[in-house]
C-alpha atoms as one frame of an Amber mdcrd trajectory, in Angstrom:
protein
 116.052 104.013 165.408 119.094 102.611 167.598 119.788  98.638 167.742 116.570
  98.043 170.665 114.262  99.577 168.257 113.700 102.500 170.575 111.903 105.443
 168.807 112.616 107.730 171.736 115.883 109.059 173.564 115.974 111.015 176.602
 118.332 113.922 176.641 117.673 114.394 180.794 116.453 112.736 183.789 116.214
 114.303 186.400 114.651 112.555 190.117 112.654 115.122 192.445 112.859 112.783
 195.462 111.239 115.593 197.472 108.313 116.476 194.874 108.182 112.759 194.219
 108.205 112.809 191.023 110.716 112.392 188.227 111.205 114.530 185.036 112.560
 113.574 181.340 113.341 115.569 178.761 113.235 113.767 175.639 115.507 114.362
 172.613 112.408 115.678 170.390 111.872 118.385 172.827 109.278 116.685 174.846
 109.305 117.024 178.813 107.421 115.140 180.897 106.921 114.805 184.523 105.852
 111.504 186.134 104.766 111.282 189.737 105.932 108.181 191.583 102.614 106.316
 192.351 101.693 107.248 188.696 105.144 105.102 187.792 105.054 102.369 190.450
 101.150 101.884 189.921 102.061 101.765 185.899 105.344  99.965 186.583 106.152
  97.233 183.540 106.728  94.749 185.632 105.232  90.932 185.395 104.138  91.523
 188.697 101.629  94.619 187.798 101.186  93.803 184.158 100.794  90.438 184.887
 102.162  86.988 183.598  99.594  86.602 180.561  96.665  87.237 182.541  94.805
  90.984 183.148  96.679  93.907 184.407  97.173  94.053 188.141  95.442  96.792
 189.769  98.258  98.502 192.450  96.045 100.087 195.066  97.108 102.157 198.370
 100.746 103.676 196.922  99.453 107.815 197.148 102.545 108.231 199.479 105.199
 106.182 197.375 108.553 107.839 196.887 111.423 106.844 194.609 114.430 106.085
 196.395 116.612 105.611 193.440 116.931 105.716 189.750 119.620 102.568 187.741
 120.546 102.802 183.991 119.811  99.526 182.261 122.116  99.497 179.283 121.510
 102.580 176.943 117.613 101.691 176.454 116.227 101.967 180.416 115.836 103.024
 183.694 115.031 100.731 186.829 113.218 102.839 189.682 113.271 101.661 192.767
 110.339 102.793 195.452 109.905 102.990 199.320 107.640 100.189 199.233 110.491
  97.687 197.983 109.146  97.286 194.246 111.919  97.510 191.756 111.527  94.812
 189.017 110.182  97.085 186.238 112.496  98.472 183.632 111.211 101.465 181.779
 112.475 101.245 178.226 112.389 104.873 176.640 109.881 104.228 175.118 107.642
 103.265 177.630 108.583 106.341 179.462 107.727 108.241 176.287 103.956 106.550
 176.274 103.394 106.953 180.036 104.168 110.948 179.453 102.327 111.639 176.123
  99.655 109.632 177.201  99.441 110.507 180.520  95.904 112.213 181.124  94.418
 108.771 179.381  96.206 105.990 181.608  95.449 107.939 184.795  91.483 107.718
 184.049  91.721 104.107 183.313  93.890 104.041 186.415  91.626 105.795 188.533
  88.162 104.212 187.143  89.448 100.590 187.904  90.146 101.572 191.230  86.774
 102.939 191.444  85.255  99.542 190.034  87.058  97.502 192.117  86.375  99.396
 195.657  89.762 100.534 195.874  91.868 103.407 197.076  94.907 105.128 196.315
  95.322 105.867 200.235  97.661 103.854 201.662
């Protein structure tokens, strides 16, 4: 483990602005490849985890794009999106969980929108 903790190292990212998606290869051998409304509507931010209360649920982003990829220190990324969000700093290891767990999130992404009347159409 480095100083943060961090459990996970990427060896590569790489941003597909035109697939919209983004792909890391992790130093265990692991690739993963993250669309950008699965990323903005899982973003770490307070905004869409919340500020001690229940997860926001981030409807309408389908059509989101990444615009841009910033290092934060040797332990994150900051992705910035079309639709102006950009407060959420994905630690490796949260990158790492978002991949590995991927099929799992996206359910419980999909079935609260579902719940809640919601849409991921813009």
């Amino acid at each position: 483990m480095n100083g943060f903790g961090m459990r996970h190292k990427p060896a590569e990212i790489r941003l597909k602005k035109e697939e919209r998606a983004l792909e890391v290869d992790f130093e265990d051998g692991k690739r993963f490849r993250y669309t950008a409304e699965y990323l903005r509507v899982e973003s770490p931010s307070a905004e869409v985890q919340g500020h001690g209360q229940d997860k926001r649920i981030v409807p309408g982003r389908s059509q989101v794009a990444i615009t841009g990829v910033e290092p934060v220190g040797n332990y994150a990324i900051r992705i910035a999106f079309d639709d102006l969000h950009d407060t959420g700093l994905y630690s490796w290891d949260t990158l790492y969980d978002l991949g590995a767990r991927h099929d799992e999130i996206w359910q419980t992404y999909l079935d609260a929108l579902a719940a809640h009347g919601l849409s991921r159409d813009p």
